[in-house]
C-alpha positions in Angstrom: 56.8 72.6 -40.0 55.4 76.3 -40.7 52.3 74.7 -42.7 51.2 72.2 -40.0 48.4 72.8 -38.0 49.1 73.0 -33.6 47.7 69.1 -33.8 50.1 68.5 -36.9 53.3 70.0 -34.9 52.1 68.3 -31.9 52.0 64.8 -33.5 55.4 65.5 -35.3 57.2 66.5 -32.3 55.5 63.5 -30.2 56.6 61.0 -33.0 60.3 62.3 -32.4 59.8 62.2 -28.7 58.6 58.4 -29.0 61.3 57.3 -31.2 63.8 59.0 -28.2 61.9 57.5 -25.5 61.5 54.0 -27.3 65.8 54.0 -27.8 66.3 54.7 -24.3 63.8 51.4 -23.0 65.6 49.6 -25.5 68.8 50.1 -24.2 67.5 50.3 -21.0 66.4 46.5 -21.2 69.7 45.3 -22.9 71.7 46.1 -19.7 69.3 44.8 -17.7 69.9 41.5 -19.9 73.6 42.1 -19.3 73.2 42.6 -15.7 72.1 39.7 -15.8 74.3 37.2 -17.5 77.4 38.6 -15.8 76.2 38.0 -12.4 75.0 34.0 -13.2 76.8 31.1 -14.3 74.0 30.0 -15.8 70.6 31.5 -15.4 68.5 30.3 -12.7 64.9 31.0 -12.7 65.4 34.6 -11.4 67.5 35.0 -14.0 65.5 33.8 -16.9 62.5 35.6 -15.5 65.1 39.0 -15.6 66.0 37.9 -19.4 62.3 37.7 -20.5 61.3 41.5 -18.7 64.3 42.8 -20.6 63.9 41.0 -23.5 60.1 42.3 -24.1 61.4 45.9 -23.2 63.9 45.5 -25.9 61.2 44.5 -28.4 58.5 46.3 -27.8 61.3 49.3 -27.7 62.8 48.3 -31.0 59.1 47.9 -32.2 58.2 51.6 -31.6 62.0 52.9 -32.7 61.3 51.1 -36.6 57.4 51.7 -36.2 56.9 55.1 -35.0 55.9 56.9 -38.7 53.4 53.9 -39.5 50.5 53.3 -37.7 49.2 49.5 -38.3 52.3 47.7 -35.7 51.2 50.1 -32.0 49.0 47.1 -31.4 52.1 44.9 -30.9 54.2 47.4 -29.2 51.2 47.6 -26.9 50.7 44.3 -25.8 54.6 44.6 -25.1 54.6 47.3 -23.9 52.0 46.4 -21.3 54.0 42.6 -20.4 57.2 45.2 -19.7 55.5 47.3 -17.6 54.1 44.7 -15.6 57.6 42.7 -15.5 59.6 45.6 -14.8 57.6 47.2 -11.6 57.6 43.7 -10.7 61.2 43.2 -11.0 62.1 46.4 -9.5 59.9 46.1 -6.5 61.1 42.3 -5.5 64.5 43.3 -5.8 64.2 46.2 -3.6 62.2 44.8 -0.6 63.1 41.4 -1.0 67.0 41.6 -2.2 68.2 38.3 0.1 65.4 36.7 -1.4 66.5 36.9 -5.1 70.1 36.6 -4.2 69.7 33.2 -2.8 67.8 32.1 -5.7 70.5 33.1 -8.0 73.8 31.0 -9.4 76.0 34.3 -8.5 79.5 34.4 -9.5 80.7 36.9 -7.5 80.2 37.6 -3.8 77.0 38.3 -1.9 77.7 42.1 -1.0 78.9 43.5 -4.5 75.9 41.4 -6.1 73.6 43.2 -3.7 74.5 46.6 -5.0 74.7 45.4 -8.7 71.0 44.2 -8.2 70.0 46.9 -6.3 71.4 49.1 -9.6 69.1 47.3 -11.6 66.0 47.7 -9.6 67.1 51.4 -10.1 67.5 50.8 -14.1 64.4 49.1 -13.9 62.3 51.4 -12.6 63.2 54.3 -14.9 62.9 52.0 -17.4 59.6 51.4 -16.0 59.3 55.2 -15.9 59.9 56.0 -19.3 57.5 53.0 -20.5 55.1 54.7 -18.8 55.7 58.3 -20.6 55.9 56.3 -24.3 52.0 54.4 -23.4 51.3 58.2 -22.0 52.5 59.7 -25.7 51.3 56.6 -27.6 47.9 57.0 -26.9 48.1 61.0 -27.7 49.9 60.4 -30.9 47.5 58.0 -32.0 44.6 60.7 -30.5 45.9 63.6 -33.3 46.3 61.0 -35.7 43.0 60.1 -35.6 41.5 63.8 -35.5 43.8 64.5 -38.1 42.6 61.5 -40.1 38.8 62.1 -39.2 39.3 66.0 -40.2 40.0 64.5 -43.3 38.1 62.3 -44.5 35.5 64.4 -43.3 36.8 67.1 -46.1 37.1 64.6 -48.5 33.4 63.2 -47.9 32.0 66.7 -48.3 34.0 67.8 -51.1 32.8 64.7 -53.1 29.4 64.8 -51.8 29.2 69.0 -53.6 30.6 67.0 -56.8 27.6 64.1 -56.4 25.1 67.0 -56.2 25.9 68.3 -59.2 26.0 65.3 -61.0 22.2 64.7 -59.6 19.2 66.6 -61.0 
């Protein structure tokens, strides 16, 4: 790390932090899965909205864990990643202010005060879920912004240096 430029550590230590960040939503959306199947029977349509939020957290999580050296798959972890953040401050907001509201909607198999605290948990993993999506987009777009300094510096060098060889060549 001594040879790298400040942009060079900056993108190194970003792409570490991603891959971090990226492990925590997946897991993050596997218990909200979880959650989920062990409070319903069988899902109702609360419940398979639940499994869809959590299920594009996990991929758009596992996308950026097995993705974040390469550049050319941040276009699919973004359109994920946008559909879970949308889903998941959705999620978390209903089941906070409207809790009796879900709960009735829902095939629960256990009784009506425990599964008000379970779902009021996963509002709360939700949210920092929600929260950490947030800080991955946030680093996402700078990793891809000193990349693509990095890249431009580049070619930029390599443009010029070939251009001195061309000039020589010419008369």
């Amino acid at each position: 790390m001594a040879g790298r430029s400040l942009k060079g550590q900056l993108a190194f230590v970003s792409t570490g932090l991603l891959s971090i960040l990226n492990l925590l939503a997946t897991i993050g959306g596997i218990a909200g899965i979880v959650i989920i199947c062990a409070l319903e029977h069988a899902p109702s349509s609360i419940g398979w909205l639940l499994i869809v939020v959590g299920g594009f957290t996990v991929a758009s999580g596992l996308i950026g864990i097995f993705t974040s050296n390469r550049r050319g798959c941040f276009t699919w972890q973004a359109v994920l990643l946008m559909f879970a953040l949308v889903g998941l401050i959705s999620a978390s907001l209903v089941i906070f202010f409207k809790p009796t509201l879900v709960l009735q909607r829902m095939n629960l198999k256990i009784s009506e005060s425990s599964a008000r605290k379970i779902m009021k948990f996963q509002a709360a993993i939700f949210f920092i879920v929600f929260c950490i999506d947030v800080s991955v987009l946030s680093l996402f777009y700078e990793w891809l912004q000193c990349n693509h300094t990095l890249f431009c510096i580049h070619l930029f060098l390599l443009i010029s240096h070939n251009s001195k060889h061309v000039q020589t060549l010419l008369p």
